[in-house]
C-alpha distance (Angstrom), angle and dihedral (degrees) to the residues before:
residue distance angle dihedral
X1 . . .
X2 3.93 . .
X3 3.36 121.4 .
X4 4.13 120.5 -89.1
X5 3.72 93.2 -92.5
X6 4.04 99.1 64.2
X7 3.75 82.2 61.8
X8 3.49 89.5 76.7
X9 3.67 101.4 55.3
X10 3.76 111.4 113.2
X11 3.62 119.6 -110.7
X12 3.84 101.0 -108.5
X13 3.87 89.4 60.1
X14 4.01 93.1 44.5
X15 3.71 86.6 46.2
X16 4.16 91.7 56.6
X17 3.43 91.3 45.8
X18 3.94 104.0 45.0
X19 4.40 83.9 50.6
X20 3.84 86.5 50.2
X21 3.77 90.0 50.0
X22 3.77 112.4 -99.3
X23 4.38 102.7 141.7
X24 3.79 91.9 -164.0
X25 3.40 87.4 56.8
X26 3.96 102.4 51.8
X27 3.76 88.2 42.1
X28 3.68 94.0 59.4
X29 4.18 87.7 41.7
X30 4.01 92.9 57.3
X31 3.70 90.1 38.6
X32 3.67 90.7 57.9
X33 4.34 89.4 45.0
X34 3.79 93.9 45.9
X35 3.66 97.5 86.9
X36 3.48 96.8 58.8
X37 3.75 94.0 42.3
X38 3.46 88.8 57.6
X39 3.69 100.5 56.3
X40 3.22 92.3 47.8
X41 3.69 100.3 53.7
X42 4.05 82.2 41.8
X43 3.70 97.2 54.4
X44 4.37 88.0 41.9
X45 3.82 92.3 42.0
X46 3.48 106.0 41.5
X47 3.78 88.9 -159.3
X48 3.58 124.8 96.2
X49 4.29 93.9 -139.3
X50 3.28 92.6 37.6
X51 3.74 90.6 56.2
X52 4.13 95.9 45.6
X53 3.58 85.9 53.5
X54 3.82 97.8 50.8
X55 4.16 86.1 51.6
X56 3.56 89.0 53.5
X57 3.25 102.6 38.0
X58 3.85 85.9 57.8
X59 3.35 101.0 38.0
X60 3.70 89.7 54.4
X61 3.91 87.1 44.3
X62 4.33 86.5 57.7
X63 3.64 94.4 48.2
X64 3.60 95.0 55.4
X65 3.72 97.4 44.4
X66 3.46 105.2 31.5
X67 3.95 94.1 116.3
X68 4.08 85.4 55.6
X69 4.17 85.6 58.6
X70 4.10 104.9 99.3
X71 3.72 104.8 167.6
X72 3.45 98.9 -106.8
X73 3.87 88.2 129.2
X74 3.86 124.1 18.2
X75 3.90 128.4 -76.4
X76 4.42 80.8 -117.7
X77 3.76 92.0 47.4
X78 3.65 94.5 43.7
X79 3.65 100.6 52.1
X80 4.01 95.6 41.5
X81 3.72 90.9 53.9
X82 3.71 91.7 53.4
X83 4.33 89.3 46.6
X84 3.87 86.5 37.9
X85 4.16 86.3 60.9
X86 3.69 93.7 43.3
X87 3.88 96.8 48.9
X88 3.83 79.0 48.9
X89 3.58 94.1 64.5
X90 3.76 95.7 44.2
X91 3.79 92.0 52.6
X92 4.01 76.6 49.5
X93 3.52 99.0 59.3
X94 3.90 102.9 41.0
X95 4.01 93.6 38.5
X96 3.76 83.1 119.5
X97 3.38 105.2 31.3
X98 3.55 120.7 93.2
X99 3.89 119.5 -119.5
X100 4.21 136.1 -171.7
X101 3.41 105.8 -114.8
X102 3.82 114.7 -124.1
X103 3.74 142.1 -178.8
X104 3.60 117.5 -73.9
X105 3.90 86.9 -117.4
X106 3.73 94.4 56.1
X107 3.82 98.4 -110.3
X108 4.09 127.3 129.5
X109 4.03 90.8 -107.0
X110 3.83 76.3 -122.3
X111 3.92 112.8 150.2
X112 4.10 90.9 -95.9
X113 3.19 90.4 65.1
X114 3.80 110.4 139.8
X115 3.88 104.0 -153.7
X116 3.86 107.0 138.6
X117 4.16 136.3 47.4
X118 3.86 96.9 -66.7
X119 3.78 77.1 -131.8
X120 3.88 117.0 111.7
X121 4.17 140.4 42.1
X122 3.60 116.7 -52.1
X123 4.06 92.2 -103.5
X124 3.98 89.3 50.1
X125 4.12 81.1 50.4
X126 3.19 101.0 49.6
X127 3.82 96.1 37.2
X128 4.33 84.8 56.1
X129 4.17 88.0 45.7
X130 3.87 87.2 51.8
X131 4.03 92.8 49.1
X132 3.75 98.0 41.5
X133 4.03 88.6 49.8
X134 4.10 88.5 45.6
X135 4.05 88.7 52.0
X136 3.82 93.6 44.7
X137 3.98 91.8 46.5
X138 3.90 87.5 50.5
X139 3.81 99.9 43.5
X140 3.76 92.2 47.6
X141 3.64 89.7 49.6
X142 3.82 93.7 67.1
X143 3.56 125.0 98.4
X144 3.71 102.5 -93.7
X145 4.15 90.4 -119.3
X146 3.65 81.2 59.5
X147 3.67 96.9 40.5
X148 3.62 100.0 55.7
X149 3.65 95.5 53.5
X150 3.60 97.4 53.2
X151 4.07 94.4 44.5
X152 4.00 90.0 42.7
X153 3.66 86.8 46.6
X154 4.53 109.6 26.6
X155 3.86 88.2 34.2
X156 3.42 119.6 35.7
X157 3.69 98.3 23.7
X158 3.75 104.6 -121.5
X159 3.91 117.6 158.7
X160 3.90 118.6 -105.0
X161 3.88 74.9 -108.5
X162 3.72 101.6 52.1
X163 3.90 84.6 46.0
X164 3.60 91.4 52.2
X165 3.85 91.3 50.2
X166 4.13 88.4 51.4
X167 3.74 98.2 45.1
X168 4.14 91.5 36.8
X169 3.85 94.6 -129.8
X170 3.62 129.0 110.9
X171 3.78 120.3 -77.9
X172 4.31 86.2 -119.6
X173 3.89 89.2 48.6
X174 4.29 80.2 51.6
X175 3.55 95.6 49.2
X176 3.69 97.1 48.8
X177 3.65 87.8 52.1
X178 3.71 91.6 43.3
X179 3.98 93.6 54.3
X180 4.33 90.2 51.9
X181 3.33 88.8 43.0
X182 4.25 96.0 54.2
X183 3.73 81.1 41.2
X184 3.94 99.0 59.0
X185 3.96 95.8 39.8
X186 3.95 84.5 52.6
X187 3.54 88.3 50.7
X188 3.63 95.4 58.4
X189 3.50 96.7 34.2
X190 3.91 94.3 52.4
X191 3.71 93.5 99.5
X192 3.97 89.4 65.5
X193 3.53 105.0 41.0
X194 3.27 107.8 23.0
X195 3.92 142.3 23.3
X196 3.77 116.8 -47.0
X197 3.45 105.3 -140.1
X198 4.26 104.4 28.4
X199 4.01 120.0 -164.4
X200 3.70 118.6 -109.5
X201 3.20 110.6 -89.1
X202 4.13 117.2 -106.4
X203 3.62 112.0 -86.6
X204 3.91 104.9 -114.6
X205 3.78 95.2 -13.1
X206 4.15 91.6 78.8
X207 3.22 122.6 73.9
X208 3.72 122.6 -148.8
X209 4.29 86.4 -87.3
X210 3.72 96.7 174.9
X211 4.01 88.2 54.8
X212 3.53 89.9 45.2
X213 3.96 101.1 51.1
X214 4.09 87.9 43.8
X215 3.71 86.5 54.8
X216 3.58 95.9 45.7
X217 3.98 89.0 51.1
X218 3.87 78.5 60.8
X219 3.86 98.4 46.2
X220 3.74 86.6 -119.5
X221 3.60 92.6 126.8
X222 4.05 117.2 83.6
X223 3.85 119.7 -135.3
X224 3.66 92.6 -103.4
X225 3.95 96.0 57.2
X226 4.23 85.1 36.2
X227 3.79 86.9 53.1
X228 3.54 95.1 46.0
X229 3.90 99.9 43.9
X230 3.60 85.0 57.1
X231 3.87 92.7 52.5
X232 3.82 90.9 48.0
X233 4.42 87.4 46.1
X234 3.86 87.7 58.4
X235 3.57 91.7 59.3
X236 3.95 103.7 39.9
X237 3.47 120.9 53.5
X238 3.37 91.5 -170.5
X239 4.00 98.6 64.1
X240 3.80 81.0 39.7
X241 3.70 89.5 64.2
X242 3.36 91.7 50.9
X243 3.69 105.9 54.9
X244 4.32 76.1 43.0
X245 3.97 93.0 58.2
X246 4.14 92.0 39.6
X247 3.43 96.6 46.1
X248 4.16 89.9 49.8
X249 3.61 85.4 51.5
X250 4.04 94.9 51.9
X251 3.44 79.7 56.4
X252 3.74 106.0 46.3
X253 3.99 84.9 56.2
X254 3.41 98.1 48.2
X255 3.48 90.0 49.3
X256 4.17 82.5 58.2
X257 3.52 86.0 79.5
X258 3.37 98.4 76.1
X259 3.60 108.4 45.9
X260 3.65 115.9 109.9
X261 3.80 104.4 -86.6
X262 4.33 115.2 -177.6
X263 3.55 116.3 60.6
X264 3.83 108.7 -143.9
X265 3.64 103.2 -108.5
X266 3.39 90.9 50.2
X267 3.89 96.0 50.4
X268 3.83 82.7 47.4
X269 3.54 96.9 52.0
X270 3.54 95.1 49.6
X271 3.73 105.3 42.9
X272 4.05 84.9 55.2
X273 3.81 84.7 57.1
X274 3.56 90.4 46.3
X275 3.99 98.2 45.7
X276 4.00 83.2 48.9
X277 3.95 93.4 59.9
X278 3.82 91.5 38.7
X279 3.80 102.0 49.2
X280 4.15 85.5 39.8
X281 3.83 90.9 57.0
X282 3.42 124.6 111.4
């Protein structure tokens, strides 16, 4: 492997050299991508081997076409199209065959679980552990057209037009997706950040607030409508709590990002793949 100081060589350099040739360089490139390929083929294919597959399956894919990569799309784009069709063909193959459900981070759900910061008192622990396994529960149970929109989009941060480019749809047909998909996971999650039971909303007084704030989010909404959802929020505290509860959730899967995403076997096992097809290259 190259020495510590390569590492720091930003990504547009590493990508020039790994397309003119340079191995040390595209290893160091995909090892810097892997993390997010991984949660994403975690958070699609709800099964821990199905999901270390996917990640080497693409990363294997990149390193032996990244001379073919021109720039016409974006590294991110690029290499979440190519896992998006290979968790595709997994979802293919065991459509019909029944599978335990796990955790979106590939432990037993058991109670030593490590899912959160381990810093914190036991009932702030235990309160995070209870969230993170509520968000995971209601992001796997989208549809997976619905799912991959809000994880390319909530998660990793892609544009609705980056998404759009990955999923091959337009960016509308994303945001529409996108707004019933923030919808549902704030439906589930309503119980933790936001009231448990919530009142009915006022027959043609309410607006359709949970539309409204994802469109916002999307600067789909013009200042008029912006100016008078906020009049209409300052007067219902129920559509209050709503833009409340979706706008904790945003945050809860943003915050998804960061959690620690590879375990180390798997990282091991596919970085030995990857050094295989790298040092066999010609």
């Amino acid at each position: 492997m190259p020495d510590t100081t390569s590492e720091l060589r930003p990504e547009p350099d590493l990508l020039a050299a790994a397309r003119a040739g340079d191995r040390d360089a595209l290893g160091l490139l995909l090892e810097q991508r892997e993390a997010q390929i991984y949660r994403f083929s975690m958070k699609m294919c709800r099964d821990p081997e199905d999901a270390r597959e996917v990640l080497q399956d693409t990363l294997l894919t990149v390193a032996r076409s990244i001379r073919e990569f021109r720039g016409d799309a974006s590294m991110s784009t690029w290499l979440y199209a190519i896992a998006r069709s290979f968790c595709i063909k997994k979802r293919r193959r065991s459509k019909y065959a029944p599978k335990k459900e796990v955790p979106l981070d590939g432990t037993d759900g058991g109670a030593d679980a490590d899912l959160t910061d381990s810093t914190g008192t036991p009932e702030e622990l235990l309160d995070a552990k209870r969230v993170d396994r509520a968000l995971e529960q209601a992001i796997g149970a989208l549809d997976p057209m619905y799912r991959e929109v809000l994880v390319l989009r909530d998660i990793e941060g892609l544009t609705a037009a980056e998404v759009a480019e990955v999923v091959g749809i337009s960016a509308q047909a994303v945001k529409s997706r996108l707004h019933r998909a923030r919808a549902a996971v704030r439906e589930k999650m309503l119980p933790l950040v936001g009231a448990s039971i919530e009142p009915p909303a006022n027959i043609g007084q309410c607006p359709d607030i949970a539309a409204l704030f994802s469109k916002h989010v999307e600067d789909e909404v013009t200042a008029e409508v912006c100016a008078a959802m906020e009049r209409h929020l300052a007067a219902c505290p129920r559509c209050r709590d709503v833009c409340e509860s979706l706008g904790r959730t945003l945050a809860l899967c943003r915050a998804q990002q960061s959690a620690e995403p590879i375990p180390g076997p798997v990282q091991a096992s596919v970085r030995r793949a990857l050094r295989t097809v790298l040092h066999g290259a010609r």
